[in-house]
N, C-alpha and C positions, 0 to 999 in steps of 0.2 A: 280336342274333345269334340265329338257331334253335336251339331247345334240341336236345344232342346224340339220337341215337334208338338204343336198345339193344333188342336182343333178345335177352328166356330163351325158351332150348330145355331144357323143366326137366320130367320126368315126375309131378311129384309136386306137386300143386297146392297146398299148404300153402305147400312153398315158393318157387313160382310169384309168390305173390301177396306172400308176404312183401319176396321180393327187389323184384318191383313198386313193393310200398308205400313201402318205404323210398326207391329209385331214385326214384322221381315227388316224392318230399319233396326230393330234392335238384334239381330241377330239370328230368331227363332226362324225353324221351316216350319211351315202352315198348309192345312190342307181345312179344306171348309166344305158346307152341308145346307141344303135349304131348308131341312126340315129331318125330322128326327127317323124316321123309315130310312134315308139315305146315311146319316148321321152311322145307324147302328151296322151299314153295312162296310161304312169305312174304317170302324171300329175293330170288324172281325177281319179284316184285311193288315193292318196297319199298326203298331206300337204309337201309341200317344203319352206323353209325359204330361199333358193336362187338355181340359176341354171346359171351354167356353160355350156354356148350351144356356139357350134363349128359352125360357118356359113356355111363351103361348107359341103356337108354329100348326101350318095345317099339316094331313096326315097323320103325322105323331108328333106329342107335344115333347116338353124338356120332364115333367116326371114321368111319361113313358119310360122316355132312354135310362133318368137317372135308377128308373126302380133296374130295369133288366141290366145297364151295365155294374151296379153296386149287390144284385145277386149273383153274377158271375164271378167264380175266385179269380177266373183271367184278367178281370177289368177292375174288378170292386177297387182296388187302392189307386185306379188314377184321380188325380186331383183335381176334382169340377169347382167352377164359378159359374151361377148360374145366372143371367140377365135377365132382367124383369122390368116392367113399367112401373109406376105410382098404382098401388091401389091394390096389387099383386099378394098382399100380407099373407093371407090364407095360404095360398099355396107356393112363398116366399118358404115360411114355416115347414111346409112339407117337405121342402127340397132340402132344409137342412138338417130336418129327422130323418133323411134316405140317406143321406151320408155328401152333402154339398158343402164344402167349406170355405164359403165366401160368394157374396152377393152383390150385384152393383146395379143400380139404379141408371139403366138405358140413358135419359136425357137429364141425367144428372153427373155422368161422367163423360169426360172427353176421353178420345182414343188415349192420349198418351197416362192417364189417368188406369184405364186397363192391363197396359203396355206394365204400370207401376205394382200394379196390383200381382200378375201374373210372375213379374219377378220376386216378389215379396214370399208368394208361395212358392215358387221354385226352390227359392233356396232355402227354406223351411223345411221342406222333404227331403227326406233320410235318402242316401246317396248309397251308391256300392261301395262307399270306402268306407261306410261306417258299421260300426264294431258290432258282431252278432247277429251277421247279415244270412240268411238262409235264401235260398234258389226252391221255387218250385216247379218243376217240368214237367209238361204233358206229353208223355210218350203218345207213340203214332200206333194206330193199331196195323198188324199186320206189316209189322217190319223190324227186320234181324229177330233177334229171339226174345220177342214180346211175351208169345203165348207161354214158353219156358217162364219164364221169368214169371208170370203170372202164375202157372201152376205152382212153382216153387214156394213161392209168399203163400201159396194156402188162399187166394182169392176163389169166392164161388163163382162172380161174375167180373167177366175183364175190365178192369181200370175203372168201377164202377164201386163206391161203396154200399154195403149190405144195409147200412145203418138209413141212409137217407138217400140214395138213390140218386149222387153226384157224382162227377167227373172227379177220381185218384189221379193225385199227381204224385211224383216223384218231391220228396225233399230234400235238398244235399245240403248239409253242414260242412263248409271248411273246413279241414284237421290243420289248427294252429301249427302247430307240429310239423307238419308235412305239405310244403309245395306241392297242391294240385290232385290231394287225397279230400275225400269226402265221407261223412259220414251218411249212408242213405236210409232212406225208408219210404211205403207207403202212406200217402195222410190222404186225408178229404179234407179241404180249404175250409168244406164248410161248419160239417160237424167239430173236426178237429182228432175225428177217431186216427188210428194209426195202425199199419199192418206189414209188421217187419218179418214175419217169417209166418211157418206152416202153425195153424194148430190143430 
């Protein structure tokens, strides 16, 4: 199995590297960020299984990143902990109304303390092997027969839904039944509307 891949969004390079060190001793690949404008570009590059983002950081802070990556249906399910100093409460609170699941107190935890934490939530999230698993894919525009496939579904506008004006993705449902068959449709991540055929 591929090792899981974490990313710090950590202003402060000491411990940057510390968290690194420790993470890569356990197994994870690690890629890191000094501040949250870098952070969001590694983001759109790179699959992450969770992200360790530090709240105060110059340029863009930790509820920047967390508001834009938990609006995006691409990103909104990765698993953030968010680091914070003492005194942080306010905007502690914010980060875990944005959708942050789990908190840790900068000089109040040691590296292998994170190292614990991050595996505690890994294995707490739902895996591919678990039961009533659906896939959402973002087709490319403008390759093989998109624009068909669009007309066909009765879309007005490509991969775009009508309702709120977000990126359609593809949904496939496994057919228990059948090795490698799916059930498809159009959905919007975010509304939740859906668009299987012409009307």
């Amino acid at each position: 199995m591929a090792a899981k891949h974490v990313l710090i969004v950590e202003d402060t390079e000491l411990l940057r590297r510390m968290y690194q060190d420790h993470l890569m001793k356990a197994g994870f690949e690690v890629s890191e960020a000094p501040d949250g404008a870098e952070a969001l570009a590694l983001i759109a590059q790179h699959r992450f299984d969770l992200i360790l983002l530090d709240l105060i950081m110059p340029r863009m802070g930790g509820i920047q990143v967390l508001e834009t990556i938990k609006h995006d249906p691409r990103t909104q399910d990765i698993p953030v902990i968010v680091l914070t100093n003492l005194g942080e409460e306010a905007t502690i609170q914010r980060a875990v109304e944005l959708g942050a699941l789990d908190y840790l107190i900068k000089n109040e935890t040691r590296p292998a303390g994170v190292v614990e934490r991050v595996l505690a939530l890994l294995e707490a999230a739902p895996t591919c092997e678990d039961e009533a698993i659906q896939f959402l894919v973002y087709p490319q525009t403008d390759r093989g027969d998109i624009d068909c496939l669009v007309d066909h579904a009765g879309l007005k506008r490509r991969l775009w839904c009508p309702a709120c004006e977000n990126e359609l993705a593809l949904e496939l449902v496994p057919d228990p039944k059948r090795t490698g068959w799916y059930e498809t449709r159009f959905i919007c991540p975010s509304c939740g509307r859906t668009f299987s055929g012409s009307s």
